[in-house]
C-alpha positions in Angstrom: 0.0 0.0 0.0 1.6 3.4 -0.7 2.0 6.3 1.5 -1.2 8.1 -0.9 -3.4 5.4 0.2 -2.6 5.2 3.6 -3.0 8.6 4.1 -6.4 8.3 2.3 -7.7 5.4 4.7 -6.4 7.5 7.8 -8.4 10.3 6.1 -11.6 8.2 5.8 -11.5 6.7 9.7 -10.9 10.7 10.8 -14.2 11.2 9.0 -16.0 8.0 10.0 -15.2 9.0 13.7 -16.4 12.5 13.7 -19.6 11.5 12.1 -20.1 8.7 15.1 -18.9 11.5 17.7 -21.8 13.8 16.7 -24.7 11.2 16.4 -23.4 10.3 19.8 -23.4 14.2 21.7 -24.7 14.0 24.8 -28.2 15.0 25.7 -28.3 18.6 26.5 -31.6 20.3 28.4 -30.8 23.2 26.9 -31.2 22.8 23.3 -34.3 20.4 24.1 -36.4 23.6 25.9 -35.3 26.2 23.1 -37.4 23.5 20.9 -40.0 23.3 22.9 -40.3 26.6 23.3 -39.9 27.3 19.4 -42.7 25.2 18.7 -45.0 26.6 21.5 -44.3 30.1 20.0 -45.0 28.8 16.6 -48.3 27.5 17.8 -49.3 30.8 20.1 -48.9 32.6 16.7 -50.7 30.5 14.8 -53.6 30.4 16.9 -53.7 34.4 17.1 -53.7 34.7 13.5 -56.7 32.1 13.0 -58.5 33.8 16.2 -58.2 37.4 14.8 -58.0 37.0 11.5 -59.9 34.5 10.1 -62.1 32.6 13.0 -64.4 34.3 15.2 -65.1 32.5 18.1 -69.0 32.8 19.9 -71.1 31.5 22.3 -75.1 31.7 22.8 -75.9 31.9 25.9 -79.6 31.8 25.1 -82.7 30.5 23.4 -82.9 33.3 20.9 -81.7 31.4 17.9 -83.7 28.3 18.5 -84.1 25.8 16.7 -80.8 26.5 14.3 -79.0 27.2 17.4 -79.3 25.9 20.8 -79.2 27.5 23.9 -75.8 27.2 25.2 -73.9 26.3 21.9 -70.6 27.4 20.5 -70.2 28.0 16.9 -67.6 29.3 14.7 -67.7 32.1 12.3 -65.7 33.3 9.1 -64.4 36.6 9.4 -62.9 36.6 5.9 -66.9 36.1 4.7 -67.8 39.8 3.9 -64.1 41.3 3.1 -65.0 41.4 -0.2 -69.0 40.9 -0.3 -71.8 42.8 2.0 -74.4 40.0 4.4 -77.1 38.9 2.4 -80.2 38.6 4.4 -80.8 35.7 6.2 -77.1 35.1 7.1 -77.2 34.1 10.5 -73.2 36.8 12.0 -71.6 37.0 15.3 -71.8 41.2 15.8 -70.8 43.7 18.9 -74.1 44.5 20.5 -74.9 47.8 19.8 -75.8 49.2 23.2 -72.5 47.4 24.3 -69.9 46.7 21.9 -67.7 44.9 24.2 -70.9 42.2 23.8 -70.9 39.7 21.1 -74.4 38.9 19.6 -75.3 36.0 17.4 -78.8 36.7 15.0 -79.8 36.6 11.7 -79.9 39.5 9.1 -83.1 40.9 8.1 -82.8 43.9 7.1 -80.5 45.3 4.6 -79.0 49.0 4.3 -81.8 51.3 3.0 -84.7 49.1 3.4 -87.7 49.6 5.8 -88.5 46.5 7.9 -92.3 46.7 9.0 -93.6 43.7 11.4 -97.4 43.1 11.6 -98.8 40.4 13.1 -96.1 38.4 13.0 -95.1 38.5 9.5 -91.9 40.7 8.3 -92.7 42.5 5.3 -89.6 44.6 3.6 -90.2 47.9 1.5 -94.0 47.5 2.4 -94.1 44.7 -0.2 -97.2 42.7 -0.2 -95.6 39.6 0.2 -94.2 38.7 3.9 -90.3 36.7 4.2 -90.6 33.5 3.9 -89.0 32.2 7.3 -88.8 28.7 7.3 -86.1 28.3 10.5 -89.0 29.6 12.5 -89.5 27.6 15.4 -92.8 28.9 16.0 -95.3 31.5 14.4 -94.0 34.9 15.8 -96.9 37.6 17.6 -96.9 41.1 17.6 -96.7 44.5 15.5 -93.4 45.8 15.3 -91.9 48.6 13.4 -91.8 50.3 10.4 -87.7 50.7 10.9 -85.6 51.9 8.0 -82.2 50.4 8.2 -79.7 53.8 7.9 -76.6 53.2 4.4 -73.7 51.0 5.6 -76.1 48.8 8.2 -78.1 46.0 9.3 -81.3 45.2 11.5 -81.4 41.8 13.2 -83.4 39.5 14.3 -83.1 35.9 16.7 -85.1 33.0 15.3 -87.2 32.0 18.3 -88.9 35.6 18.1 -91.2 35.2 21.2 -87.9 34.7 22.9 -85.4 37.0 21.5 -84.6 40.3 22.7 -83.6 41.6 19.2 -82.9 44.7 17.3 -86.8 45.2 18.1 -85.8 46.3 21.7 -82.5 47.6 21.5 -81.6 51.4 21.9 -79.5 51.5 19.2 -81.7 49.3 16.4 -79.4 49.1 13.6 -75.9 47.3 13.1 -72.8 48.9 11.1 -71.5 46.8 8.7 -67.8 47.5 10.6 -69.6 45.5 13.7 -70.2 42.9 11.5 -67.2 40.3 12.7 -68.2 36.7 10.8 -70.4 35.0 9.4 -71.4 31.7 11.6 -70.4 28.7 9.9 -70.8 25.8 12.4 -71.8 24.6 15.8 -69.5 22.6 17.3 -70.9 22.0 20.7 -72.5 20.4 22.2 -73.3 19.1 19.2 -71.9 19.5 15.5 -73.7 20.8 12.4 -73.7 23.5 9.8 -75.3 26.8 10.3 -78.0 28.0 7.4 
């Protein structure tokens, strides 16, 4: 064997035993709670950004969406939903109350921007049409003359779906949601039971 060789199978050990030396280091705590601690961040941030930006969390504490939504549920909203469209009636939106907007409401849209909203006996007529909404997620037939209200540019008059039960834009002080309040549209229940939102 020449001295070229030699060298070159001394060379090839040298590199055999550094690779063993480093899949062998020791444990170290140190560089095991940095990772922990990257990942936990990783998954803070993540969570904020879904919470803030494109969930919206809510619950419903009440009966005033019954029967799409039971008392006591959770559901989730999309707040990427009106970005770049305006609610359509009938969505059912998580909204800041407007006689507290640190409150979170959960009701459906009725009324649009511009339109007059006039309730008699129990039937919702928009722009005094002759025709009443057709309300099929109506738990039960609804009593009593409400209204006219005409819905100011740029917001929204709701409405709960159990309307014997709901203490809704009807009896509010301030009647009439901005669109700006507007923070998703519900999607989902997820508890205590699961199921899509219409």
């Amino acid at each position: 064997m020449s001295i070229e060789e030699m060298e070159e199978t001394e060379a090839q050990k040298g590199r055999g035993r550094s690779r063993r030396q480093k899949e062998e280091e020791p444990f170290s705590w140190k560089k095991e709670i940095i990772s922990w601690i990257q990942i936990i961040a990783a998954a803070v941030v993540i969570a904020l950004v879904l919470n803030n930006f494109i969930i919206a969390n809510s619950r419903v504490p009440t009966g005033s969406m019954e029967n799409t939504i039971m008392s006591k549920s959770r559901v989730i909203g999309s707040r990427l939903s009106y970005i770049n469209s305006d609610p359509e009636r009938g969505d059912v939106v998580i909204f800041k109350f407007p006689d507290n907007r640190d409150i979170y409401y959960v009701k459906r849209v009725i009324g649009l921007p511009g339109e007059t909203v006039d309730i008699v006996d129990g039937k919702v007529y928009i722009n005094d049409s002759d025709t009443p909404l057709d309300e099929p997620y109506l738990p039960e037939p609804m009593e009593g003359s409400y209204g006219p209200y005409t819905v100011p540019e740029g917001c929204y008059f709701m409405m709960g779906d159990n309307r014997n039960n709901s203490l809704d834009a009807r009896f509010w002080k301030n009647q009439f949601v901005p669109k700006k309040d507007i923070m998703a549209k519900v999607l989902f229940c997820y508890y205590p039971r699961i199921g899509k939102v219409e």
